[in-house]
N, C-alpha and C positions, 0 to 999 in steps of 0.2 A: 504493500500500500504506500504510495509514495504522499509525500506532502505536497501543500502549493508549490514553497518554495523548489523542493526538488522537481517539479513540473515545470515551473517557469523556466529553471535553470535548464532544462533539456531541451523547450520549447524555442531559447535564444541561439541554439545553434543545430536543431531538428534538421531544418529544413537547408537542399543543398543549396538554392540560389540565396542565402541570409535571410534578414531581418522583412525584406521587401520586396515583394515579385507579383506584381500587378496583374490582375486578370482574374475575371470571376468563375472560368471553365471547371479548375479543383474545389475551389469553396463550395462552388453551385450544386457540383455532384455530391459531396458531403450533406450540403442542405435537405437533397432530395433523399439523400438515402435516410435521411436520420426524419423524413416527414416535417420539415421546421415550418411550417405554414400560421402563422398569425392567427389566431381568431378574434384580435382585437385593434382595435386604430393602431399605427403607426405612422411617426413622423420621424421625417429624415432631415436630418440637418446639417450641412457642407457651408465652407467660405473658409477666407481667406483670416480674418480673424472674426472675433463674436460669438462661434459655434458655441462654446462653452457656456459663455454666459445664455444663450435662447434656449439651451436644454433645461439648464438652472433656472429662468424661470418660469418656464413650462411645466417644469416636474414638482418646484414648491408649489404654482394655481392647483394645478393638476391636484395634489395630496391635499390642499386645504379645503377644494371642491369633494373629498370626501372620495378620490376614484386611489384607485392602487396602481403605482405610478413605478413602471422597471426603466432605468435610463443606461445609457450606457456611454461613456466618455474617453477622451484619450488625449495626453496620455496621462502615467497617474502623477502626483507627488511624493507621497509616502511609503503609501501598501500599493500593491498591484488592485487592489479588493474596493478600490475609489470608482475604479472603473467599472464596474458594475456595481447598480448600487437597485435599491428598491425601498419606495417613498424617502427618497434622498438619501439613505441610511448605505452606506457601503454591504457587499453580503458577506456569507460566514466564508472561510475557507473550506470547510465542508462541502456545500452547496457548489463551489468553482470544480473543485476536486470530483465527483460526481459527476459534473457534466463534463469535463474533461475526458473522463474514461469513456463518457458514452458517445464523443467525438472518435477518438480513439479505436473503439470499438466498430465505429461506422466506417471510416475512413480506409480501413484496409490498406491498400498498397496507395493512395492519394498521400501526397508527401503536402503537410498545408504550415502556412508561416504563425508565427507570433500572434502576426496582426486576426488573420483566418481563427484561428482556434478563440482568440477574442470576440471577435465577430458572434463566431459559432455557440460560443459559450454563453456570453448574453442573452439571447433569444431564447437557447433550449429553458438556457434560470429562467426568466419571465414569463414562457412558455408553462412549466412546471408550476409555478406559485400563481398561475392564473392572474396576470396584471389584465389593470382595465385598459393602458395605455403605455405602448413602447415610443422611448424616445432615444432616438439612435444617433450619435454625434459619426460623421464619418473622420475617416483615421487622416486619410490624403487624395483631395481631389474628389473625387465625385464615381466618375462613368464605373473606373475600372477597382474604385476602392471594394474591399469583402461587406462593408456595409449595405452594398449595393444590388448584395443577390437579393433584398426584401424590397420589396414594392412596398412605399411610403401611400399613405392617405392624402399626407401631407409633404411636401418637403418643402426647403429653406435653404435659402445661399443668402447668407449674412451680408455678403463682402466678397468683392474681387479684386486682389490686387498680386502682384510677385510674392511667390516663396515655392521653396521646392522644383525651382525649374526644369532640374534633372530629369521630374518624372514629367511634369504638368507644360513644361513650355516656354518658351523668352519670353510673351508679347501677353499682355491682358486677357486679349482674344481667345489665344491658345486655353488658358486658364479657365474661362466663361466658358469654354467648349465643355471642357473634362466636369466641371464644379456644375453644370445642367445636365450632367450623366444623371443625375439623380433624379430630373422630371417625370413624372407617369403620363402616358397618356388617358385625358379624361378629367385628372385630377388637378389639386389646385395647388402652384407652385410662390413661395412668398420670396422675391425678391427686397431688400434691405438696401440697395446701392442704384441710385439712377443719377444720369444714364446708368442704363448697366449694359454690358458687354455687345455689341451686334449678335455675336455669336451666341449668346445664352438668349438673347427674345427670339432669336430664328428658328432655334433649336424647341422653345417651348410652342411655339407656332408650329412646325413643322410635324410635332407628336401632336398637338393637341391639346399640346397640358392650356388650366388656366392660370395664364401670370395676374401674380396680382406685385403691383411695384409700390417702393414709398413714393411719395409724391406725386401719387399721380391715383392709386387705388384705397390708400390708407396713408396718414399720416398723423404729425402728432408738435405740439406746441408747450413751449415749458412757459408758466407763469412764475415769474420772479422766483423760479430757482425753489418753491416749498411744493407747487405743485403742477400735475402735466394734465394739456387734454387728448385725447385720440379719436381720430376719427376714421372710419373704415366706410367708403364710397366708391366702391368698385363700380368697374365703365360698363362690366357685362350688365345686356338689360335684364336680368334673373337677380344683379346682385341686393342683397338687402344692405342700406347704409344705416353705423350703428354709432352715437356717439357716446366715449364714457368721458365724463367729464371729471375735474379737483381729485384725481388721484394721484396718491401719494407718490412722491420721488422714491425710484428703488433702495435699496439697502446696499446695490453693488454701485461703487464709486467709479466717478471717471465721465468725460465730456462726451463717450458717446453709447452710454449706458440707456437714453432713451430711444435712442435707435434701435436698437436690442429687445430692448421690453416691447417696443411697438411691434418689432415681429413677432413676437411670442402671442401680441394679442390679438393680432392677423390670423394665428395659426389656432388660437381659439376660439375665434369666429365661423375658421372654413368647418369645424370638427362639431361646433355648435349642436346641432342635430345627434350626432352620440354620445358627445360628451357633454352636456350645460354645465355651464358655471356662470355663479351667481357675482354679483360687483364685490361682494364681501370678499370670498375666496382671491378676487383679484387682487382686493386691497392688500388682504395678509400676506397673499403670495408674495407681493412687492419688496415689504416693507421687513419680511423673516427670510428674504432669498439669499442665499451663500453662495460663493463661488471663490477658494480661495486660490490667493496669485493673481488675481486680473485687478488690477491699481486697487487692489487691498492696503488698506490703511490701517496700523495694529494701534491699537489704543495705547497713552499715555505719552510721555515727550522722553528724549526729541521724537519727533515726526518721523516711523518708518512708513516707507511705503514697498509693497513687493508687487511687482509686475511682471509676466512670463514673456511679455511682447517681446519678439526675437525677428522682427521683420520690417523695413522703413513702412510700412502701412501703418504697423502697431505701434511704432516710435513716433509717428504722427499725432496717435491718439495721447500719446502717453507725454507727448511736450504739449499737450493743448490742455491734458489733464491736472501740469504741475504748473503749469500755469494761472489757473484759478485756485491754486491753493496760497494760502495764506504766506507771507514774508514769512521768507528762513535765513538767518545770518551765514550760514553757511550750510552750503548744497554738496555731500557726496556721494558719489555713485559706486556701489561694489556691484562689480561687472565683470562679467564672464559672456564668451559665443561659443556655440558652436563654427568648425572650421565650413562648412559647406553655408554656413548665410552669410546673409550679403552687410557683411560689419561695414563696409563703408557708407553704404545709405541710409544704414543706422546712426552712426558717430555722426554724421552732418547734419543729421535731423537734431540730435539733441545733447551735441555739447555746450551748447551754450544754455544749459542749463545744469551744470554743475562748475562745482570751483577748484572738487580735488577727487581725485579718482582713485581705488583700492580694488586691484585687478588680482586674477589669480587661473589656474586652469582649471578645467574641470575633470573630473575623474571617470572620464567617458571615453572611446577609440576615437570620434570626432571633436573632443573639444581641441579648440585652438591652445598651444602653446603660450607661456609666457611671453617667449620672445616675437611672437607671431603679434601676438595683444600690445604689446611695447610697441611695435614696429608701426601697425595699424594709428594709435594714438597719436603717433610722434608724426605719424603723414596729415592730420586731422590738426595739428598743432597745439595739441592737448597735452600739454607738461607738467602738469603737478599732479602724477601720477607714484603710486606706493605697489610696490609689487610684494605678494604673503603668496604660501605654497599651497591654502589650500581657502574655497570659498569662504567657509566657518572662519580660519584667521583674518577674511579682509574683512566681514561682518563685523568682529569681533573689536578689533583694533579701532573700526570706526566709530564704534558704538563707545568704545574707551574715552573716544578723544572729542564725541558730542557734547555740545551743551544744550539745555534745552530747547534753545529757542532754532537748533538745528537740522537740518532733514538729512536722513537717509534712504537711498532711493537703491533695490536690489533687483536688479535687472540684467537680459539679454539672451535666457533661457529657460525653460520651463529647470533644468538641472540646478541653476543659479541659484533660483529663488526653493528648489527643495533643500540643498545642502545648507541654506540659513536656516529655512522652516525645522527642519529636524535639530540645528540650537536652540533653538525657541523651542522645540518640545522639551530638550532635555531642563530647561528653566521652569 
């Protein structure tokens, strides 16, 4: 009987092509063999950033309207067990392990990755505990992600911009192609970005799906920063237009944290008819939603802030985001990258919003080097830079040398902001 962990650890180097091998032809056949067919709404959710937080707070409405709510996310911070959770709750090790085997079991001579057996696994747990509603974060991209053998009720692309070119493509377009993989024909697809892509309206045009986009089918207005309104006025002549008005700013921080929420409450408009939920459920949902890492702010002083943004999309949001926050006498950043993103249209987006920087590498096959992070900096003309061996020491060191009236700002990867997060557990 093996444990997660010894699962995980076999899972990481299972499969002959690695970690990543695109295409749903093995997942697909696994699916069929093992029966995985839904018998409840699902919503599929893709972009470029945002995913995280439209699952979060889908899955809080969702659980305070009273339905039983399996989500699945990626990737984790802590435990692997983040990534499947049910009514936001992470599951047992038990319940992973279990369906594990009966992947395992199905799968026979299909050789499936990391990503696949996550996939797989999700759905069978949700499947099993009977949810009323799956909400499937996809991993990378859209068309060819393992997320994408389930036909969505719903889907959602947050946002389109670069990351991952390797798999997904140079040019926006390319991107908006792969990130509308996930449209149904028939079904109603929520767009978050307009314009958005040529390629992702042609694409929903061309199946069928129905788009519905901000600004133009649903949108939303913040009143003095305490509260927001939404409106939902879709162009098709069937659509009902619905306004909720004076509700509350979310719980999750950050300048485009209403853009997010407005998808979510697009996507429980289109579901309206299976699922109702009442203004109440929306409000709790709001104002009790979690999503840790996305310009999370930890109580007390000085001012930390942790962010996972790892891409100039997300460094856009995340310099518009420190921006409105309150004067800090002094700004530092403990930062780390992975070697395959794009550190230079990160560092120009937002060095001029620190004063001193405390870099370190990360403990991963792609993080970037020391000397790599120095080198980067020093092209960027970013000099008052502190170099420590391990994330937790640049954390640490900065946290030494705060005053209160100070910010600390922990960013540049989803890995960055867990190796602080796990000091702050051990506190």
């Amino acid at each position: 009987m093996k444990t997660l962990q010894d699962w995980l650890s076999h899972l990481e180097t299972a499969h002959s092509s690695g970690l990543i091998d695109m295409g749903l032809e093995r997942v697909g056949e696994v699916k069929k063999r093992m029966n995985l067919v839904p018998q409840c709404p699902v919503v599929v959710v893709a972009g470029t950033n945002g995913k995280g937080s439209v699952c979060a707070y889908l899955s809080h409405i969702y659980k305070e309207a009273g339905f039983k709510v399996g989500t699945l996310t990626s990737p984790h911070l802590l435990r692997y067990n983040e990534r499947i959770a049910i009514n936001t709750q992470p599951v047992s090790d038990d319940l992973i392990v279990s369906s594990f085997e009966r992947i395992e079991a199905a799968r026979g001579e299909i050789s499936l990755t990391y990503f696949e057996f996550n996939a797989l696994a999700a759905v069978d747990i949700f499947m099993h505990e009977n949810v009323d509603v799956m909400i499937l974060e996809v991993g990378l991209g859209g068309r060819l992600d393992a997320v994408n053998v389930f036909d969505g009720d719903c889907s959602v692309v947050t946002s389109v911009d670069l990351d991952h070119q390797a798999f997904l493509g140079d040019t926006v377009e390319q991107v908006g192609f792969e990130k509308a993989g996930v449209f149904r024909s028939g079904k109603p697809a929520v767009c978050g970005q307009n314009p958005a892509p040529e390629s992702l309206v042609k694409h929903a045009e061309e199946i069928g799906s129905k788009l519905l986009m901000v600004q133009r089918d649903f949108d939303f207005a913040s009143m003095e920063s305490v509260q927001w309104n939404y409106r939902f006025h879709p162009q098709s002549s069937d659509g009902q237009s619905r306004n909720r008005n004076s509700l509350p700013f979310p719980a999750l921080r950050g300048a485009y944290q209403l853009s997010n929420a407005a998808c979510a409450l697009t996507v429980l408009e289109c579901l309206n008819e299976q699922l109702p939920v009442d203004i109440g459920a929306i409000k709790r949902g709001l104002l009790l939603v979690e999503n840790p890492g996305r310009f999370q702010v930890l109580p007390g002083r000085p001012l930390v802030v942790l962010d996972v943004g790892h891409n100039p999309h997300a460094a856009r949001a995340l310099r518009r985001s420190l921006i409105n926050l309150a004067f800090a006498q002094k700004r530092t950043a403990v930062f780390s990258m992975l070697s395959d993103k794009d550190i230079d249209g990160v560092l120009e987006i937002v060095k001029d919003q620190f004063d001193e920087w405390n870099i370190a590498p990360l403990d991963v096959p792609r993080g970037m080097t020391v000397e790599a992070l120095q080198a980067k900096l020093a092209e960027h003309g970013i000099d008052n830079v502190n170099v420590f061996e391990t994330v937790a020491a640049a954390y640490r060191a900065a946290l030494a040398k705060a005053t209160e009236n100070d910010r600390i700002v922990v960013f540049g990867s989803f890995h960055t902001v867990a190796d602080v997060m796990a000091v702050l557990k051990e506190h």
